[in-house]
C-alpha positions as CSV (number, residue, x, y, z in Angstrom):
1,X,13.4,9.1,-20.0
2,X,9.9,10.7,-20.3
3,X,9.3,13.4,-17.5
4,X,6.0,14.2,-18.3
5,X,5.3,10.3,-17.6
6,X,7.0,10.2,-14.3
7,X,5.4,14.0,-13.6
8,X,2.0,12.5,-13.8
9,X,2.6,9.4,-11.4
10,X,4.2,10.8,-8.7
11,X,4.5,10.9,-5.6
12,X,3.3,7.5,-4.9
13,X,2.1,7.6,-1.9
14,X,0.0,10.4,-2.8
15,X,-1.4,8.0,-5.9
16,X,-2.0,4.7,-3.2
17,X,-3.8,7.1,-1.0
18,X,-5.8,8.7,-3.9
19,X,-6.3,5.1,-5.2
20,X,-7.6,4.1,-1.4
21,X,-10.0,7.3,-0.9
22,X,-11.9,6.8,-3.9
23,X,-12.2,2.8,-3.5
24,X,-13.8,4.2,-0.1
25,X,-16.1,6.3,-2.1
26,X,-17.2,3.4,-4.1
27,X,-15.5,4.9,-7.1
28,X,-13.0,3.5,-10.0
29,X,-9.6,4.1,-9.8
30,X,-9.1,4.3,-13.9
31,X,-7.0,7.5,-14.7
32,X,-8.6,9.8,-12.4
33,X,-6.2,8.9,-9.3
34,X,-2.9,10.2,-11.1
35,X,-4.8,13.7,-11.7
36,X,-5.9,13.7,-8.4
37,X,-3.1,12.5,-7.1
38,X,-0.5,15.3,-8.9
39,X,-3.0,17.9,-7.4
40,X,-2.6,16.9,-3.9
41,X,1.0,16.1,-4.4
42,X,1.4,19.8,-5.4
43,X,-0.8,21.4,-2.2
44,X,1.1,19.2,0.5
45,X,2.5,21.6,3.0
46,X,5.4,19.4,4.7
47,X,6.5,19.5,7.8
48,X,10.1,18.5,9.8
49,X,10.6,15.2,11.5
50,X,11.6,14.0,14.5
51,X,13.5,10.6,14.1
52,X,17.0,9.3,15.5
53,X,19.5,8.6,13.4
54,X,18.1,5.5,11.0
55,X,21.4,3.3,11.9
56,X,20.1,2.5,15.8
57,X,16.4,1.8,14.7
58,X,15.3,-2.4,14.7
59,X,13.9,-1.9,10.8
60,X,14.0,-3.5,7.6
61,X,17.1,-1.6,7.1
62,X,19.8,-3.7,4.5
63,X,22.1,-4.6,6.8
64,X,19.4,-7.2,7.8
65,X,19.4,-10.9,7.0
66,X,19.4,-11.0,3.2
67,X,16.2,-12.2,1.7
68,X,16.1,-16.0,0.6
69,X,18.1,-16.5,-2.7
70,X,19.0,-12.8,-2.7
71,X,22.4,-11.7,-4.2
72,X,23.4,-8.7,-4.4
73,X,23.2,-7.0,-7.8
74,X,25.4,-4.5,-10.0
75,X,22.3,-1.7,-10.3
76,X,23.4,1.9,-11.4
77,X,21.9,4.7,-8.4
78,X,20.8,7.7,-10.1
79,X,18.6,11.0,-9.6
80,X,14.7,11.1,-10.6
81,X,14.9,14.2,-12.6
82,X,12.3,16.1,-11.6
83,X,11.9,19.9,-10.3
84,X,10.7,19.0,-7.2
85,X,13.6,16.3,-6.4
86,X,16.0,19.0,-7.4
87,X,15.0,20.7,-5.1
88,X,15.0,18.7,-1.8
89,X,18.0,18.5,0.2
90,X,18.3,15.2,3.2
91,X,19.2,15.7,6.4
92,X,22.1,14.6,8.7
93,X,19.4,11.9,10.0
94,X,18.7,10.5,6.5
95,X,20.5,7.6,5.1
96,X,22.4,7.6,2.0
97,X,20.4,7.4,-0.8
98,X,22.5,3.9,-2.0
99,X,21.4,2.3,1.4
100,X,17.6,2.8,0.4
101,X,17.9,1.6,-3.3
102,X,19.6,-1.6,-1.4
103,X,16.7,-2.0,0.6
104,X,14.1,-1.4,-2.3
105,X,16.3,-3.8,-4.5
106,X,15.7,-6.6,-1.5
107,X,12.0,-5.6,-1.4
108,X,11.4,-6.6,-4.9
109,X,13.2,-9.5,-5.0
110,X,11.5,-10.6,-1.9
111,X,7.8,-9.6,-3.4
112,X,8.5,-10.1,-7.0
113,X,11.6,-12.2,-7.7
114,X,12.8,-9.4,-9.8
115,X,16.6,-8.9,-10.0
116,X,18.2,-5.5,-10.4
117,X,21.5,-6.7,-12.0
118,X,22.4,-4.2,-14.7
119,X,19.3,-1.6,-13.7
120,X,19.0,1.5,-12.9
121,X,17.6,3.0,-9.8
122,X,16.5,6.5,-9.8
123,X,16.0,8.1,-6.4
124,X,14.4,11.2,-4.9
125,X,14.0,12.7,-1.7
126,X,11.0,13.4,-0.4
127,X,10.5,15.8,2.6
128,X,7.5,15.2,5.4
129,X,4.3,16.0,4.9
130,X,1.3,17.2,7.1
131,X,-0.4,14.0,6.1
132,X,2.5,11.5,5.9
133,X,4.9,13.3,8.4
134,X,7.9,10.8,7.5
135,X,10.2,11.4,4.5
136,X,11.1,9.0,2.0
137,X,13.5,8.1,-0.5
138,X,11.6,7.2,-3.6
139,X,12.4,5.4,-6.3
140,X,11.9,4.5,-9.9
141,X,13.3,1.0,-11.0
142,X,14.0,1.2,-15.0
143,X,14.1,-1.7,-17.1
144,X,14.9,-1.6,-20.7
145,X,14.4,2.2,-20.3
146,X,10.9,2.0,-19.2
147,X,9.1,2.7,-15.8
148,X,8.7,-0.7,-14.2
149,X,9.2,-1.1,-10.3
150,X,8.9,1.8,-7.6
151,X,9.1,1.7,-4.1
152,X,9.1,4.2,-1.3
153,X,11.7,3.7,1.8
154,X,11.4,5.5,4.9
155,X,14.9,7.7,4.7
156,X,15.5,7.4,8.5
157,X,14.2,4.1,10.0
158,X,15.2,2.5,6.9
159,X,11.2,0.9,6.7
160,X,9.6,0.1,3.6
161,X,6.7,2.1,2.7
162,X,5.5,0.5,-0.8
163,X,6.3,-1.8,-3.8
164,X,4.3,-1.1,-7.0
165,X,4.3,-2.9,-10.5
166,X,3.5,-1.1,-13.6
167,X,3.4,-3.0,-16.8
168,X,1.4,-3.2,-19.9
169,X,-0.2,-6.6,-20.8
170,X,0.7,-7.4,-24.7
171,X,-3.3,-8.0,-25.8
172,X,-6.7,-6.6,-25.4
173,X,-8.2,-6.7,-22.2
174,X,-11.3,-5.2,-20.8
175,X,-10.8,-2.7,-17.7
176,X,-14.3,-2.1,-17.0
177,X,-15.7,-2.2,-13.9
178,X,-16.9,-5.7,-12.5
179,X,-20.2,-5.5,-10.4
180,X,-20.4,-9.5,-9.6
181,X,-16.8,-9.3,-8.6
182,X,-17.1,-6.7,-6.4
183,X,-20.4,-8.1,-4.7
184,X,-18.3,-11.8,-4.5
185,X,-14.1,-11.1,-4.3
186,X,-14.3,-14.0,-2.3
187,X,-11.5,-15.7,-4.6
188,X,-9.1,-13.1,-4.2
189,X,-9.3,-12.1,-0.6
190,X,-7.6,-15.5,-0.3
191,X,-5.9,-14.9,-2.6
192,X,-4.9,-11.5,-0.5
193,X,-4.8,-13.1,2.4
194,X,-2.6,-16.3,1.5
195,X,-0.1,-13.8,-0.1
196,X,-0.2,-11.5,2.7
197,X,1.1,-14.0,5.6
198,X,3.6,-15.8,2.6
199,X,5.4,-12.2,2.4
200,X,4.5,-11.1,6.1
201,X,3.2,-7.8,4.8
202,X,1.4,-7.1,8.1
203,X,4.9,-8.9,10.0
204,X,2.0,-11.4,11.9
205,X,-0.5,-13.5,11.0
206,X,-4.0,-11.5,9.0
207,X,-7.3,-10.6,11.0
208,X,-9.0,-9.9,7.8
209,X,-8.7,-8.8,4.2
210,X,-11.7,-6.8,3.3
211,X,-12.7,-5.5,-0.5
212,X,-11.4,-2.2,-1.3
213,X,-12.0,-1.3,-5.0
214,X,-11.1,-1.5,-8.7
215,X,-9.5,0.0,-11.2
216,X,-6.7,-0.5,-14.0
217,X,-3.2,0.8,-14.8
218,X,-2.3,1.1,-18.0
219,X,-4.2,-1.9,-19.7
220,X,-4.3,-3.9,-16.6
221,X,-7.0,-4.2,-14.9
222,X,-6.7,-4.4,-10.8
223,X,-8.6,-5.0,-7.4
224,X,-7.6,-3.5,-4.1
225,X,-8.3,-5.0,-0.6
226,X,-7.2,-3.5,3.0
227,X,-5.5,-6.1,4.8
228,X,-5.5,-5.9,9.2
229,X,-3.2,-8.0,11.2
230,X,-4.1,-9.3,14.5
231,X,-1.1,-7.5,15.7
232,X,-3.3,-4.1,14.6
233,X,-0.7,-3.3,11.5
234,X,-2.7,-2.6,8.1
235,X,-2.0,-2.3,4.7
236,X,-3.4,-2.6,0.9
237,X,-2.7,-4.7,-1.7
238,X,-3.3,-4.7,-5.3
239,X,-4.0,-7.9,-7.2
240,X,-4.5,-8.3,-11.5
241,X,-7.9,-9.1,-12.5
242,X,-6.2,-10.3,-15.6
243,X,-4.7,-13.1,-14.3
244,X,-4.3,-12.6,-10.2
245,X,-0.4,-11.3,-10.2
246,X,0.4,-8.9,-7.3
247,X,1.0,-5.3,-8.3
248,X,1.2,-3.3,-5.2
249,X,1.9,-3.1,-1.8
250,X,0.9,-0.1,0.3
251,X,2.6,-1.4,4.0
252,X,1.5,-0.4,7.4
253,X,4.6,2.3,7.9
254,X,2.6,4.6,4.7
255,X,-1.2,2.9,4.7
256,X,-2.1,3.7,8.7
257,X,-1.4,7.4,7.4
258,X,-3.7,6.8,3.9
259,X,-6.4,5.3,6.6
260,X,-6.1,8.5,8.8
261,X,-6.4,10.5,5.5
262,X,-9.4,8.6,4.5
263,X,-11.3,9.4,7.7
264,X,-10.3,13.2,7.6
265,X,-12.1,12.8,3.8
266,X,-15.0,11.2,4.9
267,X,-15.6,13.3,8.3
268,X,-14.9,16.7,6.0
269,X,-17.6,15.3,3.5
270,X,-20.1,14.2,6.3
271,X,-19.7,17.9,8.3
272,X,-20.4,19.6,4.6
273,X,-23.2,17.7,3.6
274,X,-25.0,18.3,7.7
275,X,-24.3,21.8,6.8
276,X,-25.9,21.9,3.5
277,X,-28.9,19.8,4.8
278,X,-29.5,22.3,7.9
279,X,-29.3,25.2,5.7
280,X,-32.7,27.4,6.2
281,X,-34.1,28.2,2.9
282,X,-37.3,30.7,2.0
283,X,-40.8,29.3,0.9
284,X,-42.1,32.3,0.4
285,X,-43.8,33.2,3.4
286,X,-41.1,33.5,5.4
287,X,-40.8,30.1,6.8
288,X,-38.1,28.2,6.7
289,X,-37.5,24.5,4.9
290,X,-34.8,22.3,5.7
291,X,-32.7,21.7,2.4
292,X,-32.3,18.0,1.5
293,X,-29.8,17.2,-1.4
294,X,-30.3,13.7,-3.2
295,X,-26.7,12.2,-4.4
């Protein structure tokens, strides 16, 4: 197993919220989000929790009706070896680490179809955060020895947080950046939309899908829209502009925290640039000019 690989993907909700920020900032996605991602990964101060105990809560816990066609697979739970998993340590309120990778393994045959007979699951625990202030279990779904599936399970209430796709497409295809695309999605936010209500992503009927951004993982190019439900839950969803097959899934119980994130970006940008603008600067005469700066 390559650490280094898995080192500069995780955590995923950091990379889904680094992915969403710089959508909102009218940049690409491309391979600056991992980078970005590890960094604020590594500077997350976390915080404790304040859930009951998982088993009492009305979630999408496995001991819930089994997804259509669903059979329970022979998958091998193991550890994500990596420093920071090492070194986290659940609480009496978590669940067993088995009882999320059930879950996950549920989730992905419910989004993807994909069965985990004979697969390995690796899990981590990941402690509360100032941002996210829920702990997961996450997980990395191998197949044929390579990174394929993860997801991201609440580790009290049992909720799912993501689904994410990785693969690498077996011929050339551009990633760049589509202007006309972006200035008409029109196809895929019903595309988005359709999907969304078929898996219940927003558990209710969609409000509106709007255009988020682009990028690519690996060699696959992607496009990202926000999806609202009229109940008021929201997530993301990641589509291939290759040929329109869903990646990712960044559900209400993680993406309501990536929103609040966002806002904390923008506001933080919005106060520094005021502040820069209303800086006094001398003209030599000892007036004072307003400083304008032109991004």
């Amino acid at each position: 197993m390559n650490t280094n690989r898995l080192e500069g993907k995780y955590a995923k909700k950091s990379v889904l919220a680094a992915a969403m920020i710089i959508g909102a900032s009218t940049l690409m996605f491309q391979g600056l989000t991992q980078a970005a991602a590890a960094t604020v990964y590594n500077k997350t101060n976390t915080v404790p929790t304040s859930y009951v105990s998982y088993v009492k809560q009305p979630t999408n816990t496995a001991e819930n009706s089994l997804p259509e066609g669903y059979k329970k697979a022979n998958y091998t739970v193991g550890d994500i070896d990596l420093e920071y998993y090492r070194n986290q340590t659940p609480t009496s309120k978590d669940m067993d680490k088995k009882n999320a990778a059930e879950i996950g393994a549920q989730a992905l045959w419910s989004v993807y179809e994909q069965s985990l007979e004979g697969k390995v699951i690796e899990m981590g625990y990941h402690t509360a955060t100032e941002d996210i202030p829920r702990s997961t279990w996450d997980a990395n779904v191998l197949i044929n020895g390579e990174l394929s599936y993860w997801f991201e399970v609440d580790s009290v209430t049992g909720d799912l947080f993501s689904v994410i796709r990785s693969r690498t497409l077996d011929k050339k295809v551009s990633v760049a950046y589509d202007a006309a695309l972006a200035k008409n999605p029109q196809e895929y936010a019903k595309l988005a939309k359709k999907t969304a209500e078929k898996l219940n992503v927003v558990h209710g009927a969609v409000a509106s899908v709007e255009y988020n951004c682009q990028g690519y993982k690996n060699n696959d190019p992607d496009i990202t829209f926000n999806i609202k439900g009229e109940n008021g839950e929201v997530a993301s969803m990641t589509f291939s502009r290759y040929d329109k097959a869903l990646l990712a899934i960044s559900y209400n119980a993680q993406y309501q925290y990536t929103l609040k994130t966002m806002e904390k970006i923008e506001k933080k940008v919005k106060d520094k640039d005021a502040k820069k603008q209303s800086t006094p600067s001398s003209n030599g005469d000892g007036a004072s000019n307003t400083l304008i700066i032109d991004n």
